[in-house]
N, C-alpha and C positions, 0 to 999 in steps of 0.2 A: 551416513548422510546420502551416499550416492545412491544407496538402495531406496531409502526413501524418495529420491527423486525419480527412478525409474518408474516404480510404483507408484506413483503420483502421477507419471507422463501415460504412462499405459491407462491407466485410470480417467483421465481427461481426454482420450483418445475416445475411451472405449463410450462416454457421457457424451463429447459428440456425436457421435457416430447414434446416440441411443434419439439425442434431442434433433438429431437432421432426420429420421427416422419420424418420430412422433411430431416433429414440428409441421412436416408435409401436411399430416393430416385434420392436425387440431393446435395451431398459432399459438392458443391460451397457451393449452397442454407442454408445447415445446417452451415457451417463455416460464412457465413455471418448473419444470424441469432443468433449466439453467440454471436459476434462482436458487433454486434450492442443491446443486453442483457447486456452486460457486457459495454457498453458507457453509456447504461441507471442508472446501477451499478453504475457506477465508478460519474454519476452527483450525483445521491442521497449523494453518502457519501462527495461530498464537500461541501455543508451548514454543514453536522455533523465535519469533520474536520475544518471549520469557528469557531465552536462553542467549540471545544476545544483548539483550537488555542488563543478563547479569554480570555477562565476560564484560561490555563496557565500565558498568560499575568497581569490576575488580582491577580494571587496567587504571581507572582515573584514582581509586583509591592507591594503589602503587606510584603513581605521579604524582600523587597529592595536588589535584586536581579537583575544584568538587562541582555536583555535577550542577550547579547553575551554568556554567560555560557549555557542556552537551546538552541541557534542556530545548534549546532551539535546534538542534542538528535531529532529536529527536525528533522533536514535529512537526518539520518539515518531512522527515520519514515518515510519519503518521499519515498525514496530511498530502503527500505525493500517492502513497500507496492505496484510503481511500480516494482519490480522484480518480486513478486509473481504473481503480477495480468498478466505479459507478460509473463512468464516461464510457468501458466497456459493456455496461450492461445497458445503458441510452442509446447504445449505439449497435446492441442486438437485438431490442426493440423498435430499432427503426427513427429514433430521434436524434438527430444528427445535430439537431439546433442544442440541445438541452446537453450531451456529448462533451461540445464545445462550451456552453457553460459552464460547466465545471470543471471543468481541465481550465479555463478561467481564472475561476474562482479558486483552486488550486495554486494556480501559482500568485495571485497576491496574496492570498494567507501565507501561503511560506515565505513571502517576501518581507510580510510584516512581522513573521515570527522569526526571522533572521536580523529584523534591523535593530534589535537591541545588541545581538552580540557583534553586529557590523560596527556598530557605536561605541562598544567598549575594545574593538582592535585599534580603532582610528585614536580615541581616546590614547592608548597604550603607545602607539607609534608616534604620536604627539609628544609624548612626556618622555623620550628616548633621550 
């Protein structure tokens, strides 16, 4: 994993260095260059989110746990990780308003996909 990560920092290094380079010259060219860094980005870390998706699975099947109680901690992880990754790229194009929108929007979706299991702990602490 740590290899992976270095290889991945040198690799985002070497992508800006390439997009401040071309961005000088052609705006488009450097925003399509990101765009398409950051799709590269975003495939690597879905086998790594496969792969914690299944060690969760296997911890809750050990608890006997199932997983409607992590179905919202998941998507709020969803849902945090697209916000930053689009609020990043509104905010490499220049749009600081839109940025802020979704980082917004962001956190009342997780707010709303937390309040059922907020409701079932209250619930739970209630009936003690």
């Amino acid at each position: 994993m740590m290899e992976e990560m270095l290889r991945l920092s040198a690799l985002c290094i070497a992508v800006s260095l390439l997009i401040t380079v071309i961005g000088q010259g052609n705006r488009t060219m450097g925003m399509l260059a990101a765009l398409t860094a950051g799709l590269v980005l975003f495939g690597w870390l879905l086998p790594q989110i496969s792969t914690v998706l299944s060690k969760l699975q296997q911890i809750l099947d050990t608890a006997g746990i199932g997983i409607d109680l992590l179905a919202p901690v998941v998507k709020v992880l969803g849902i945090a990780l697209c916000a930053r990754l689009c609020g990043a790229l509104c905010l490499d194009m220049g749009s600081r308003w839109a940025a802020n929108g979704i980082e917004m929007f962001g956190v009342l979706s997780a707010l709303i996909c937390v309040l059922p299991l907020l409701e079932r702990v209250l619930h739970l602490i209630g009936s003690i």
